[in-house]
N, C-alpha and C positions, 0 to 999 in steps of 0.2 A: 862772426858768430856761427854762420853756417860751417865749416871746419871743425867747430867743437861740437856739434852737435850730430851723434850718433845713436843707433839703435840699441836698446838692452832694457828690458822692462825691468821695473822694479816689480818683483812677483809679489802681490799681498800688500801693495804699502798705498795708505791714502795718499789725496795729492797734496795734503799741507803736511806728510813725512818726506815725499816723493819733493818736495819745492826746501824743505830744510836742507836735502842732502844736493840738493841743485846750489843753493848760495851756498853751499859747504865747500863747494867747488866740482861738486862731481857733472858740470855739464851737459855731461855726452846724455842725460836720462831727460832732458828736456822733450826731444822727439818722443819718445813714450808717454810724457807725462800729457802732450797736446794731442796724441794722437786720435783719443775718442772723443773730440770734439772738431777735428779737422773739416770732416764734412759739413757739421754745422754752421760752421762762422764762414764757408765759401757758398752753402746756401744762403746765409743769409746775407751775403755781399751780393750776389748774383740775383737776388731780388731788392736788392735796394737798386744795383748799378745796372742791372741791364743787358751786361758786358761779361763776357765768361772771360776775357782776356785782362779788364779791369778788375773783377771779383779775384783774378787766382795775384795779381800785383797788390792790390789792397789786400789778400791775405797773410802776401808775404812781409809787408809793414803792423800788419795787428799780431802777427806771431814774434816782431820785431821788438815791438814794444810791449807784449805780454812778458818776453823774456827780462827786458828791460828792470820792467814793474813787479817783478815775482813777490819782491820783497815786502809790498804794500797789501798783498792777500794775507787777509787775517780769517779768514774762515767762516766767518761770518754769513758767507751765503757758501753754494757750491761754487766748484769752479769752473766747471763748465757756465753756470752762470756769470762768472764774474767776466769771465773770457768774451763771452758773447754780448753783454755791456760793453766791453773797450771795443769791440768790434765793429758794434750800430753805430759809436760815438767816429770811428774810424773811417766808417763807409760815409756819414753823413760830413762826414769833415770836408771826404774827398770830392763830395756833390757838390760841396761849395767853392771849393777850390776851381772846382769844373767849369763853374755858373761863369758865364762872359756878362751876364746883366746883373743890374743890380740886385743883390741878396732879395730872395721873397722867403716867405717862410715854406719850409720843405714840406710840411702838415698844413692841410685843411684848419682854421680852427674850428673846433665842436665841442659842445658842451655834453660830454661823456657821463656825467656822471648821474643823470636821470634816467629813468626809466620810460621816454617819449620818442618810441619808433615801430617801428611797425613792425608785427607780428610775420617771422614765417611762414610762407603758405604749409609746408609740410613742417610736421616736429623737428627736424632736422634735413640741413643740407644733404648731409652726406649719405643717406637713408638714398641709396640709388644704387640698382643690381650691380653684384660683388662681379657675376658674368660680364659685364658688362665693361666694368672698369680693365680686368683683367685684358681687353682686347688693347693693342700696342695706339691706335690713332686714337683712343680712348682715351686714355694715359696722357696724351700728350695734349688732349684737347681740355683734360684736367690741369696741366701746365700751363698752358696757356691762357687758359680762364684764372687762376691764380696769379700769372705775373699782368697780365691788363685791371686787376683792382689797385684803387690807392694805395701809395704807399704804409698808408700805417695800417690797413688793412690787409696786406700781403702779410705785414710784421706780425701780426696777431697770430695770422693764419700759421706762417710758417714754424714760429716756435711754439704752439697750441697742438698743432694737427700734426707735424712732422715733424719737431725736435722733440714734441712729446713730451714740455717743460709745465708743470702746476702754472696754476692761473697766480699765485703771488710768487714764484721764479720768474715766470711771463712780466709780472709787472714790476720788478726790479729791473732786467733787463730793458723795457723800457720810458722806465723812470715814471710809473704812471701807475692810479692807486686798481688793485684786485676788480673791485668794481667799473672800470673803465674796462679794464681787458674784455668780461663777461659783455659789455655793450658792446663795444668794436668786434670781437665775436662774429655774436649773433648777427650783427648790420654786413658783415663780410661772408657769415654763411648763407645769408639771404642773397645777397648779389651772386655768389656762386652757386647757389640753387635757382634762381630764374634763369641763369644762363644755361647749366649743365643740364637741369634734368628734361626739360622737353626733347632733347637731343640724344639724353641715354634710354627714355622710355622706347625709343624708334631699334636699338638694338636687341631689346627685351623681350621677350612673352608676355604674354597678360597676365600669364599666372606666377610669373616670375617674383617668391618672394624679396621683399625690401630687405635688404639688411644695412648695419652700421661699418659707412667705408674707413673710418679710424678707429671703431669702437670704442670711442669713447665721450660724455657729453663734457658739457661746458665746466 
């Protein structure tokens, strides 16, 4: 597959015209048509896996089989979405494949869909100086606070906060209702506000106003 597949954007064409003219035979528009979603489904392998060398291998298998499956996109959601569903289902394949012990479940179970957890100390995680982030060990200690939460709260975070996917895109990709996402949330931007912000206030002013580090809420 990789031989047939070359660079040439189709200018102006959605991607269920851009995936007609792929099974029509035109191939080589495949690399175009995955492009703005590349980064996405390797972050979000590199947060399930762990592994920047396993994320870019299991990419190359969920691009594998997106091409495979082009023909099962009915449009019905985006594609980007739909892409990054066979992606989770991909990365989570390969954790089991991984596992040398018996299968346990890869999720906590929680009963998601009430409203019985505990209140943010601040209205918002992310409400912590933009100054502040902007600094390089900053950044990274935002990464790292991010990849040490559970995994389905990594998941939340990462297609919420940085694919910058709606709360029911979010919860098609993974397979879970709108109101689940909004709880997984908020419980993951709590854990990332008690870790981050006593740690960001120390690079701050006092007078330094708060602003919103994704701009945007739940």
């Amino acid at each position: 597959m990789t031989s047939e597949i070359k660079s040439g954007a189709p200018v102006g064409q959605s991607p269920p015209e851009t995936i007609a003219r792929i099974l029509a035979g035109e191939t080589h528009l495949f690399h175009a048509l995955i492009r703005p979603v590349e980064r996405a489904v390797f972050v979000m392998l590199f947060m399930l896996l762990r592994s920047e060398s396993d994320a870019e291998d299991v990419a190359q298998e969920t691009f594998i089989k997106v091409f495979r499956n082009l023909h099962s996109f009915r449009g019905d959601s985006k594609f980007s979405t739909w892409v990054l569903s066979i992606t989770r289902n991909e990365g989570l394949a390969w954790l089991r494949k991984r596992a040398s012990r018996p299968e346990e479940p890869l999720e906590p179970i929680l009963d998601d869909s009430g409203g019985d957890y505990t209140p943010a100390l601040l209205t918002d995680w992310r409400e912590v100086p933009l100054e502040a982030l902007e600094r390089k060990e900053l950044g990274h200690c935002l990464s790292r606070a991010i990849l040490n939460l559970p995994p389905i709260y990594r998941e939340v975070v990462q297609l919420r906060d940085i694919d910058e996917l709606d709360v029911q895109e979010t919860a098609e990709v993974l397979g879970i209702t709108a109101g689940s996402v909004k709880v997984r949330l908020h419980r993951a931007r709590t854990m990332l506000q008690k870790e981050l912000v006593p740690r960001l206030k120390e690079f701050a002013p006092a007078s330094s106003r708060w602003r919103g580090f994704f701009g945007r809420r739940v």
